[in-house]
C-alpha positions as CSV (number, residue, x, y, z in Angstrom):
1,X,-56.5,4.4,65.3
2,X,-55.8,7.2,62.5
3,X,-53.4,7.3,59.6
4,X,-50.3,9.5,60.2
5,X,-50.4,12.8,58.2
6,X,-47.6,12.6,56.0
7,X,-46.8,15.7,54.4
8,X,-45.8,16.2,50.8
9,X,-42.5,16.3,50.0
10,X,-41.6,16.9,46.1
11,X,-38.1,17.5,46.3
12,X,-35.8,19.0,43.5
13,X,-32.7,17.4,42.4
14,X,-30.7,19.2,40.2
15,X,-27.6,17.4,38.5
16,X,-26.3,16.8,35.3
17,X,-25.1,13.5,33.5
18,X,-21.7,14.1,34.6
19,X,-22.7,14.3,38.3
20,X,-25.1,11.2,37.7
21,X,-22.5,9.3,36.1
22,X,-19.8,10.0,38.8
23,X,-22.1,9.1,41.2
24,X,-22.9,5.9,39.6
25,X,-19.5,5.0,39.4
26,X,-19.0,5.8,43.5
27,X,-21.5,3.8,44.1
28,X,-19.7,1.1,42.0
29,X,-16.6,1.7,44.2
30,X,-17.9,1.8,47.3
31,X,-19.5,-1.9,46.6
32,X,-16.2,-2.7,45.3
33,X,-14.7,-2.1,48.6
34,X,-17.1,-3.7,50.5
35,X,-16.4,-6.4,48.6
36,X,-12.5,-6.2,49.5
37,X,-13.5,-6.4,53.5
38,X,-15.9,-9.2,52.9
39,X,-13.3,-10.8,51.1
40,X,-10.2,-9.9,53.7
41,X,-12.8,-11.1,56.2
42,X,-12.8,-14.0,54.9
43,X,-8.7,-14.3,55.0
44,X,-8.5,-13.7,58.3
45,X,-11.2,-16.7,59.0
46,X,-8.7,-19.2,57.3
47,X,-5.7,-17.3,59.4
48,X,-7.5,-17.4,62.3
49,X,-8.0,-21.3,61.6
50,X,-4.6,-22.3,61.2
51,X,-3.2,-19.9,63.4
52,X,-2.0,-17.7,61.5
53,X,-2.4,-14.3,62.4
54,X,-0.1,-12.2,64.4
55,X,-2.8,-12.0,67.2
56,X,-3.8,-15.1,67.7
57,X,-1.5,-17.7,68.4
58,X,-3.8,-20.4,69.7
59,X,-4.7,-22.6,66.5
60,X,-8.5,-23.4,66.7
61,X,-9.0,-26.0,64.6
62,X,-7.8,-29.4,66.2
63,X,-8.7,-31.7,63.6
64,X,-9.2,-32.0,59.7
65,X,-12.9,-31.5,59.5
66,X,-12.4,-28.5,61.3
67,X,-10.1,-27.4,58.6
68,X,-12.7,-28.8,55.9
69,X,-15.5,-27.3,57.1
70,X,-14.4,-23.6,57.4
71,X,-12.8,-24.3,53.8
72,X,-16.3,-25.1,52.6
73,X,-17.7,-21.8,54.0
74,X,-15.1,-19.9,53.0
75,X,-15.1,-21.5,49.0
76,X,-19.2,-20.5,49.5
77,X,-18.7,-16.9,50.7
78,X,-16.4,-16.9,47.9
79,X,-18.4,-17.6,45.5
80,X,-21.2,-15.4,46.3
81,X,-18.8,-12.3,46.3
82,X,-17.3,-14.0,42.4
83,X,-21.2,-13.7,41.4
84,X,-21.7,-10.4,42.9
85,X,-18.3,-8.6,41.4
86,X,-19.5,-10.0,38.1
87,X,-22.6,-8.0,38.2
88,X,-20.8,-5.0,39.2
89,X,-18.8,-5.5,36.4
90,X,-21.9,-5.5,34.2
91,X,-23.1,-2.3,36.0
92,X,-20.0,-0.8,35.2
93,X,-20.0,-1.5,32.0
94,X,-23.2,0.4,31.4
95,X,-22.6,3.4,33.1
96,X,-19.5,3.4,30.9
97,X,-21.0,2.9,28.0
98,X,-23.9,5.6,28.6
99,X,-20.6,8.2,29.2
100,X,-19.4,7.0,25.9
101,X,-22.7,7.9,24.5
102,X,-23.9,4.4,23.7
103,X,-27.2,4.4,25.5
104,X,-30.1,2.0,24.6
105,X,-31.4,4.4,22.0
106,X,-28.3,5.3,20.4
107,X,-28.2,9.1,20.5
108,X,-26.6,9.1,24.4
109,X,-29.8,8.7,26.5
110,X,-30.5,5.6,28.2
């Protein structure tokens, strides 16, 4: 058995900081909006649940610790999109602050 030839690829990307910082900041919005289905995901669980939502009208919990049990889920999914739209937060932060010119070094540069 051989080693696949891979050729070499040294490709040129040419953008300015303008371009790098937009495309930071899509990036930042695209994750946002992930977030936002995760999270209306999430909504429709609970609706679905109680029987709630327009579609369903059988109701398919039956008991309490049905209803306890997807609320746990629900508070833990929760929580991991809280902790993940706090480091996007952070990450925007940054890319505004090396816009503003406040990179690590001080003279715009990060």
């Amino acid at each position: 058995m051989s080693f696949p030839n891979i050729p070499n690829v040294t490709p040129s990307i040419d953008i300015n900081r303008e371009d790098v910082i937009n495309l930071l900041l899509a990036s930042v919005a695209f994750e946002e909006l992930g977030l936002a289905h995760f999270i209306n995901a999430e909504a429709e669980k609970i609706q679905a649940v109680v029987g709630t939502l327009p579609e369903n009208t059988n109701v398919a919990a039956t008991n309490i610790d049905d209803l306890i049990t997807i609320n746990e889920t629900v508070n833990r999914t929760l929580k991991t999109a809280l902790k993940t739209q706090m480091l996007l937060q952070f990450k925007m932060e940054d890319i505004l602050d090396a816009d503003n010119g406040n990179g690590e070094n001080g003279n715009g540069t990060v």
